[in-house]
C-alpha positions as CSV (number, residue, x, y, z in Angstrom):
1,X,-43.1,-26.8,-54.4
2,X,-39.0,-25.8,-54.7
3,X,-37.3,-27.0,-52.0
4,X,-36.0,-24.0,-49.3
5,X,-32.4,-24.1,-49.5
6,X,-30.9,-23.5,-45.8
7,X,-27.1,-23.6,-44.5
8,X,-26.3,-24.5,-41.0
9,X,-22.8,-23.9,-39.3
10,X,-21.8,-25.9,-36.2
11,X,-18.2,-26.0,-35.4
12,X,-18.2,-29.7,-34.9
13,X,-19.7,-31.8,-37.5
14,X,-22.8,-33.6,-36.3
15,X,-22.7,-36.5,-38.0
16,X,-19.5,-37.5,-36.1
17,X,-20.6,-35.4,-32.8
18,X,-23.9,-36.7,-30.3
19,X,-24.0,-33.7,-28.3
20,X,-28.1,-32.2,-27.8
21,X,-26.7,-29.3,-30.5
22,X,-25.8,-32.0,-33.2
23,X,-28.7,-34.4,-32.3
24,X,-31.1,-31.3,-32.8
25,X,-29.2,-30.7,-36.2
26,X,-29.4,-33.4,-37.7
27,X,-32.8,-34.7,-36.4
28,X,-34.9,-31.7,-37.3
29,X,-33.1,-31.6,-41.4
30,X,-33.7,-35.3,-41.5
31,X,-37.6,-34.5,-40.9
32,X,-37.8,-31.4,-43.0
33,X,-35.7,-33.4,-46.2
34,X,-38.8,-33.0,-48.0
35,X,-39.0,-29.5,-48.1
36,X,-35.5,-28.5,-47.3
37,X,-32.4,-29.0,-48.5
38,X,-30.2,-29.1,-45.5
39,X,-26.5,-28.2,-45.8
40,X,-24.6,-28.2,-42.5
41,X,-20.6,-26.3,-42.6
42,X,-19.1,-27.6,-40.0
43,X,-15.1,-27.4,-38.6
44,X,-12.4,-30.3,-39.9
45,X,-13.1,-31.7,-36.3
46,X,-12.8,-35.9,-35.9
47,X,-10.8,-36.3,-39.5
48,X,-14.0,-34.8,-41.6
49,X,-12.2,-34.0,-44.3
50,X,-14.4,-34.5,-47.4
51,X,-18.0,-33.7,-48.5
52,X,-20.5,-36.3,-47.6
53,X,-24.1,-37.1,-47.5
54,X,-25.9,-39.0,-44.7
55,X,-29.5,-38.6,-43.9
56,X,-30.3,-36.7,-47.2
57,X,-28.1,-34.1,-45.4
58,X,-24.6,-32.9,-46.9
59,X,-22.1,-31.9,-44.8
60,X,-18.9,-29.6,-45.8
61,X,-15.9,-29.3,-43.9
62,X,-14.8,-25.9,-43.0
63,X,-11.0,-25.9,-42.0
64,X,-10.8,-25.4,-38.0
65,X,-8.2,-27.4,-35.4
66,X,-9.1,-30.5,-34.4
67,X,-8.3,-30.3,-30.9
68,X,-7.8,-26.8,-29.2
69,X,-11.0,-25.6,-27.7
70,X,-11.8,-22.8,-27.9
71,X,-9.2,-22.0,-31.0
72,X,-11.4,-24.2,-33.3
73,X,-13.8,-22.1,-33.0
74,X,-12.4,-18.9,-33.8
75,X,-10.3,-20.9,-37.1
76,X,-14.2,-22.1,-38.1
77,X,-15.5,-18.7,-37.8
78,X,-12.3,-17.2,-39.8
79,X,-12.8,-19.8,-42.4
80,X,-16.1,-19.2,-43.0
81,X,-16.2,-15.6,-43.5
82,X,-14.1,-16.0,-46.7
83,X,-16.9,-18.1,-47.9
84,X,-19.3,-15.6,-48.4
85,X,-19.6,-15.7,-51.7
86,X,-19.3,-19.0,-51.9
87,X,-22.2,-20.4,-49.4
88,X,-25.7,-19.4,-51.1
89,X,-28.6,-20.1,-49.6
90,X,-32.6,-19.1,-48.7
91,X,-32.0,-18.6,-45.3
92,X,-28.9,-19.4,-42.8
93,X,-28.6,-21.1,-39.4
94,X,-25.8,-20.9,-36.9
95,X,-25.8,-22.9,-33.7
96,X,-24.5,-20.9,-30.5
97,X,-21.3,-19.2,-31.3
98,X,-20.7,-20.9,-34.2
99,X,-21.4,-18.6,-37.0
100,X,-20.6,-14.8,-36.3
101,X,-17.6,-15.1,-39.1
102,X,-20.2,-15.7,-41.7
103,X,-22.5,-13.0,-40.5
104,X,-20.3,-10.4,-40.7
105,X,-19.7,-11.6,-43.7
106,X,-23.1,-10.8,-45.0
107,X,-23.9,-7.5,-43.3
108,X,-20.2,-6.1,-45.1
109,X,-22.1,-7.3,-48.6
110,X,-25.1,-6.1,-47.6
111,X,-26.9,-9.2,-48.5
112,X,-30.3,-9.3,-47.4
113,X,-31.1,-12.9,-46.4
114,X,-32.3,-14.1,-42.9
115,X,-29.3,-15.2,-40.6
116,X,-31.4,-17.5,-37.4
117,X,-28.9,-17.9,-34.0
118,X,-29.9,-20.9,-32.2
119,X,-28.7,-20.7,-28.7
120,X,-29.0,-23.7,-26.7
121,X,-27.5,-23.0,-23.3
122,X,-27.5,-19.3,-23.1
123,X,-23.5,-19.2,-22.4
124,X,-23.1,-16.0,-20.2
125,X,-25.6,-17.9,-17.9
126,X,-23.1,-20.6,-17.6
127,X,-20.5,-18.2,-17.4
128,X,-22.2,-16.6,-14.6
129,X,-23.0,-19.9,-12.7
130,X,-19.5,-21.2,-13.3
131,X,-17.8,-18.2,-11.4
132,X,-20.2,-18.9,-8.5
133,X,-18.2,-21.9,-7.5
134,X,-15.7,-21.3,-4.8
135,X,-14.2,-24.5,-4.3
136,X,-13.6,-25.0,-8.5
137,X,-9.7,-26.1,-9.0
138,X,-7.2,-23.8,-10.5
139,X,-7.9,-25.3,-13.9
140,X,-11.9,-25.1,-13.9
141,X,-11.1,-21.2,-13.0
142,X,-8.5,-20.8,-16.0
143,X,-11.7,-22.7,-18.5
144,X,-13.6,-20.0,-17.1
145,X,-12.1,-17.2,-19.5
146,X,-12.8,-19.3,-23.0
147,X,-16.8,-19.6,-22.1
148,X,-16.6,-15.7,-21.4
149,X,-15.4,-14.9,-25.2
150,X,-18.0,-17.2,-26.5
151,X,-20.4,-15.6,-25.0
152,X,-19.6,-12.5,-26.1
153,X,-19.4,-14.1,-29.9
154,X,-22.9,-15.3,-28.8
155,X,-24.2,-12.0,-27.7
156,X,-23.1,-10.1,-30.7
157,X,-24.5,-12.9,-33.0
158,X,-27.4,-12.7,-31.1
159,X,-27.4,-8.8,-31.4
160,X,-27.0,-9.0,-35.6
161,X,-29.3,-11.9,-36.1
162,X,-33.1,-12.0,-38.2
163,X,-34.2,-14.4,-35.4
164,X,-33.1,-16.0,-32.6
165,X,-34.4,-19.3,-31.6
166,X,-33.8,-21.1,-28.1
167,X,-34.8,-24.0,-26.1
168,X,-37.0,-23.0,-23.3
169,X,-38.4,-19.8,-21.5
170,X,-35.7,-19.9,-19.0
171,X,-33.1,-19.5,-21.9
172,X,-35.2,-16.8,-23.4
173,X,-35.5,-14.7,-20.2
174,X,-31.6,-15.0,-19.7
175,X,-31.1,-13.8,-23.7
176,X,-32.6,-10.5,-22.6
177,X,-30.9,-10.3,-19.4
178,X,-27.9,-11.2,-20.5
179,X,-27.2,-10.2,-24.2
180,X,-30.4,-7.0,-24.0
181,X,-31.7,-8.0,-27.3
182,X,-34.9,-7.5,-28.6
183,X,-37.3,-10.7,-27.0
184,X,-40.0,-10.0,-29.5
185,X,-37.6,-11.3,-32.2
186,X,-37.2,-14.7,-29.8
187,X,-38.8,-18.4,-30.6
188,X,-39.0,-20.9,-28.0
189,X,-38.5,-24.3,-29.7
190,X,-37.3,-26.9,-27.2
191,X,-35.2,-30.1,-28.1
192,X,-37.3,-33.1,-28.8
193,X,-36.9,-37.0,-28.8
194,X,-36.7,-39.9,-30.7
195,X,-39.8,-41.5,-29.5
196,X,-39.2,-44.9,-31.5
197,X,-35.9,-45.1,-30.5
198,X,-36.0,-44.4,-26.6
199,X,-39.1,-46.2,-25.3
200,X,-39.7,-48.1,-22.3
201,X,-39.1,-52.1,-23.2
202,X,-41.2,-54.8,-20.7
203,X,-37.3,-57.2,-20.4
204,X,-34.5,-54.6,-20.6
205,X,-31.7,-55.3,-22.5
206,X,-28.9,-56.3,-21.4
207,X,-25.9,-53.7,-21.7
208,X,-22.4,-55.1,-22.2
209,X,-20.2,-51.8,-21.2
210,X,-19.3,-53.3,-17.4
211,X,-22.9,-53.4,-16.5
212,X,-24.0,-56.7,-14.9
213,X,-27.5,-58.2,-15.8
214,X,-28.3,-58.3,-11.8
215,X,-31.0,-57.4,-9.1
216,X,-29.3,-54.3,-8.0
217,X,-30.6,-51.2,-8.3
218,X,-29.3,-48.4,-10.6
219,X,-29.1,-44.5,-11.1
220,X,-28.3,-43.4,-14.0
221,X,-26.2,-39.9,-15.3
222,X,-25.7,-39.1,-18.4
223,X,-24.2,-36.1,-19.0
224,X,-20.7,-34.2,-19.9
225,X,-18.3,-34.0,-17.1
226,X,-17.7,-30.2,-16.4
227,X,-19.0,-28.3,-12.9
228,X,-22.3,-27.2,-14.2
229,X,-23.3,-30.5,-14.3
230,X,-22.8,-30.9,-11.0
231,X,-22.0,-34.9,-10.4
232,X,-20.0,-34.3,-6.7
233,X,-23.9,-33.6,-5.3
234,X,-24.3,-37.2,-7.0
235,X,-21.1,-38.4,-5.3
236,X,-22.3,-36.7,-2.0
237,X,-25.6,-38.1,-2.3
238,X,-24.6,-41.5,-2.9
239,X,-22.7,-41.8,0.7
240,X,-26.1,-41.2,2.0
241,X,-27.7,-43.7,0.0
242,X,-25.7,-46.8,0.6
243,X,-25.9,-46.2,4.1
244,X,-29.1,-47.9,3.5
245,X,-29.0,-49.8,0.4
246,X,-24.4,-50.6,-0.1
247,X,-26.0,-53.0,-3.3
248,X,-26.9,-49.6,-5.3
249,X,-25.1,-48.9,-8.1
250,X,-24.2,-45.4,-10.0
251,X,-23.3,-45.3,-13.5
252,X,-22.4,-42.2,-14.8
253,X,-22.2,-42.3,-18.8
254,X,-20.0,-39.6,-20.4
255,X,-16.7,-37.6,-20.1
256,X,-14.7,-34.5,-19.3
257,X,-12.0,-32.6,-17.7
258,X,-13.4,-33.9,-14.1
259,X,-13.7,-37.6,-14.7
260,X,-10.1,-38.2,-12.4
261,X,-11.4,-35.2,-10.3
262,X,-15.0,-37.3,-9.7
263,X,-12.9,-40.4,-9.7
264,X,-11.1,-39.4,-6.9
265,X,-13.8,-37.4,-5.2
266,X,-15.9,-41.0,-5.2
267,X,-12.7,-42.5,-3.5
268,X,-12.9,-40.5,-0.9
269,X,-16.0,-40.6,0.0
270,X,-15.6,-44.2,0.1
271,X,-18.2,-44.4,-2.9
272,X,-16.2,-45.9,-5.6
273,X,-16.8,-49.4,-5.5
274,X,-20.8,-48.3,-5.9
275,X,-19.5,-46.1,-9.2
276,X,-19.6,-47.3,-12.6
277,X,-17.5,-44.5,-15.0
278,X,-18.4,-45.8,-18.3
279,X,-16.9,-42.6,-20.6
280,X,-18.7,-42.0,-23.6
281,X,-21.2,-44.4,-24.6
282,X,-22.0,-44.9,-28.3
283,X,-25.3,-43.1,-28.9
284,X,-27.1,-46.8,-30.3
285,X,-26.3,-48.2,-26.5
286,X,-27.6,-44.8,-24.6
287,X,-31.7,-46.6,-24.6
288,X,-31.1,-49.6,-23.0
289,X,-28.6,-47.6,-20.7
290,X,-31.9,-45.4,-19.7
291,X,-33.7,-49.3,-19.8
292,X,-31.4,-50.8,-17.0
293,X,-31.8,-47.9,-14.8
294,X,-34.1,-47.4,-12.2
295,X,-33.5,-43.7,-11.6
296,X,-32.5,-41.2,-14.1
297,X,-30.5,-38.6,-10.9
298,X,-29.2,-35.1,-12.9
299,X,-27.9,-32.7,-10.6
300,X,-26.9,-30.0,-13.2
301,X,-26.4,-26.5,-11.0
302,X,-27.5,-24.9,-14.5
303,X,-29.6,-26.7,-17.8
304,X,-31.4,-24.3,-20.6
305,X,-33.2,-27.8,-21.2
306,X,-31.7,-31.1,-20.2
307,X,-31.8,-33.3,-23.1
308,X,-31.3,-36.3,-21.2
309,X,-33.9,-35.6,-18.7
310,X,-36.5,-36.0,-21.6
311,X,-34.6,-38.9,-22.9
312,X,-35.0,-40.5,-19.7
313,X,-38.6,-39.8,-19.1
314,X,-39.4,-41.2,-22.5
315,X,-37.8,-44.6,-22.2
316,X,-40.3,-44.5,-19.0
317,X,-38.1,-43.7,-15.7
318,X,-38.8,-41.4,-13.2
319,X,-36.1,-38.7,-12.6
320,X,-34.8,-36.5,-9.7
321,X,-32.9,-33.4,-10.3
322,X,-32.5,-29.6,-9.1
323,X,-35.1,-27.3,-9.5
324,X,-32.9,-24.9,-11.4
325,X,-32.4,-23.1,-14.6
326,X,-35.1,-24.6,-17.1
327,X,-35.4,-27.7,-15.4
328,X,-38.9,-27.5,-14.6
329,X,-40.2,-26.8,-18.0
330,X,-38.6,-30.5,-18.4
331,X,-39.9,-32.4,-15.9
332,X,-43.0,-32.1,-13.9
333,X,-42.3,-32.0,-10.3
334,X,-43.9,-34.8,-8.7
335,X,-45.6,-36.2,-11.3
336,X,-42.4,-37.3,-13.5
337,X,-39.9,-36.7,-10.7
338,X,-39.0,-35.2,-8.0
339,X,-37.3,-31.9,-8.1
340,X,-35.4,-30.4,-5.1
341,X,-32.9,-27.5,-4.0
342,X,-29.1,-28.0,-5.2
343,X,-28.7,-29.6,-1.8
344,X,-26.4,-33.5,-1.5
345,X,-29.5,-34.3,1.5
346,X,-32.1,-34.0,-0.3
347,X,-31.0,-35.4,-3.1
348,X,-30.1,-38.3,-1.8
349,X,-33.8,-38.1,0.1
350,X,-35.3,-37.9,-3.2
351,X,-33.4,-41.0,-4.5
352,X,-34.0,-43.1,-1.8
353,X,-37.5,-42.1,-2.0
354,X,-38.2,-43.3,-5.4
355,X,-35.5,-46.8,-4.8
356,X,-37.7,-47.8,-2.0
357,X,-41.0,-47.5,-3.9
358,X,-41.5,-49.4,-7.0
359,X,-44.9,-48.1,-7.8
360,X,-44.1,-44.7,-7.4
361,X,-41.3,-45.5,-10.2
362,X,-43.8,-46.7,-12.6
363,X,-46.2,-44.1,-12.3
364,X,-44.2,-41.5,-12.6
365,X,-42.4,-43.3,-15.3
366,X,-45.8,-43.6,-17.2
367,X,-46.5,-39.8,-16.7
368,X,-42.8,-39.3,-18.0
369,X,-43.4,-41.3,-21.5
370,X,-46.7,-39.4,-21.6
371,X,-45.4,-35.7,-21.0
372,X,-42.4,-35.6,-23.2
373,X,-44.4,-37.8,-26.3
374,X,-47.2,-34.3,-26.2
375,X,-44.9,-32.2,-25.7
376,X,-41.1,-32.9,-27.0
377,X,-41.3,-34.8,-30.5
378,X,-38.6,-34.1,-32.7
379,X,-41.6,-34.1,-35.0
380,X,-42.9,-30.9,-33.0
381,X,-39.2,-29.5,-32.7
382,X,-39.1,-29.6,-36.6
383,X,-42.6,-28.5,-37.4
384,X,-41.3,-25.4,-35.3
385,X,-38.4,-24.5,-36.7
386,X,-39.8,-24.7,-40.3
387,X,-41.9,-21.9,-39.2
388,X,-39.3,-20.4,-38.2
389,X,-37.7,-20.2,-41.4
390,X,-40.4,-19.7,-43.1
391,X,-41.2,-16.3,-40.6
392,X,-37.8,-15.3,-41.1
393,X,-37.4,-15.0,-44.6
394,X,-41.0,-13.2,-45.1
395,X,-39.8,-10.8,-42.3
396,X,-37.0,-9.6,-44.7
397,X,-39.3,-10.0,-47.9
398,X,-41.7,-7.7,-46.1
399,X,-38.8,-4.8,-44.8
């Protein structure tokens, strides 16, 4: 059987990048290598300079800035629709606003091949969330502008598009809401997990970025740091919780715009001794990270998945969050976690809860590795999406 041939564009090249949009990238083409060849045009982001191949995948740099967000992406997007002639393929993939320039591009030729818009985070949901917040700083308000354009670059790409795939139900709904497309021509295929890679160990290793090998408890965020990810609940919560146990210890694993914001926030609500800011982790340490913890806490105000939730669930801890967005297609409320209102009480309730209780922790921990091993494979994620592709380009055979 000939090999489909299939272009992806992603602004930031995911072999250099470990966000849930590169992860899903490169994960589902590395388990599809066998019947598609995978090549991902991505902007000159990180030094990627040159053609290369990792992972049977090639990946070609498409000039872009390196640093100006969200200029990159319009450069990427300029850059690309001049390579129209150039970029052939069976059927073409863009992840959220990412490949509109290309589109167009096609649609002037009137070439008939399936274009597929993966949307992870719907962004005028963020958008709308974001502009909620009354207390963000002048600077969070000024960022707000930037996610407004791309999600208008996401709605019209969402508009022209053969397909559109997304990550949950939630994200789905908000497509139509937001972008009033078509939702018989959406697939939900959520995000999956390396099951070999994050899996619960019986003697966690021990992890050398500042984190002690010690009998004190640990919750565990991993996330960006940007409002809709909420950590000042976390912060909040956590001058509840060392009321009753001061030997707890946060670690928060990424980075942002508000890490001297959070920083600062933690000092004053005399938390920062308890706070570990680790910045971005390496993705090879992120397992043990989820090993050494004994609560995975993400208090995202807005998630149209929450990689890390299933990430944590599969190395086998139990996880508290809010019920919000499509949080609850990712965890199962009282069964893997706990899920509660975007509230600093009650989260800091639920945590406390589940410190105090060790065999609640393994249970639901158990129930965790279970749940997401059914149900969110990257195996299943790329079964999926070759269906997808395969739908798409007899939908345009068949027209």
């Amino acid at each position: 059987m000939e090999k489909m041939h299939l272009a992806v564009f992603n602004t930031q090249p995911p072999h250099l990048y470990f966000g849930g949009v590169e992860r899903r990238i490169v994960e589902v083409a590395k388990r599809l290598s066998d019947k598609v060849d995978t090549r991902v045009y991505s902007g000159t982001k990180k030094g990627f300079r040159k053609i290369c191949k990792v992972e049977k995948i090639t990946f070609i740099p498409c000039f872009s800035t390196d640093t100006v967000f969200p200029m990159d992406n319009w450069f990427f997007n300029k850059t690309i629709s001049r390579m129209g002639n150039a970029i052939k393929a069976d059927a073409y993939e863009a992840h959220t606003a990412s490949g509109l320039g290309f589109l167009k591009a096609l649609r002037k030729r009137q070439v008939t091949k399936p274009f597929i818009q993966t949307i992870h985070g719907v962004l005028a949901d963020e958008y709308a969330t974001a502009i909620k917040d009354e207390l963000a700083t002048l600077r969070t308000r000024l960022s707000h502008f930037p996610m407004w354009h791309l999600s208008q670059v996401e709605k019209e790409s969402a508009k022209r598009a053969t397909l559109i795939v997304t990550v949950s139900k939630y994200s789905s709904e908000k497509i139509v809401q937001f972008y009033n497309v078509d939702g018989t021509k959406i697939r939900v295929v959520p995000n999956g997990v390396d099951l070999e890679k994050f899996k619960p160990r019986e003697k966690s290793e021990i992890v050398k970025h500042r984190i002690r090998a010690d009998n004190k408890q640990r919750v565990l965020f991993v996330g960006r740091l940007v409002p809709r990810k909420g950590l000042s609940f976390l912060i909040e919560a956590a001058a509840q919780v060392v009321k009753e146990n001061k030997e707890t210890e946060f670690i928060v694993a990424g980075d942002g715009p508000l890490k001297n914001h959070l920083i600062a926030f933690s000092r004053k609500q005399g938390v920062f001794d308890n706070f570990v800011f680790l910045g971005n982790v390496p993705d090879e340490t992120l397992p043990a990270l989820y090993r050494r913890a004994d609560v995975f806490a993400l208090p995202s105000t807005q998630e149209g998945q929450g990689l890390a939730l299933l990430e944590a669930q599969a190395t086998g801890k139990p996880v508290v969050a809010f019920n919000v967005g499509a949080i609850s297609e990712s965890v199962l409320n009282r069964k893997t976690g706990l899920l509660v209102r975007p509230d600093a009480d009650e989260l800091a309730d639920a945590i406390l809860n589940l410190l105090s209780n060790e065999s609640l922790r393994k249970r639901m921990g158990h129930y965790g590795r279970e749940f997401v091993s059914e149900n969110f494979s990257w195996d299943i994620c790329a079964k999926k999406m070759f269906q997808v592709y395969l739908e798409a380009i007899g939908l345009l055979r068949s027209s």
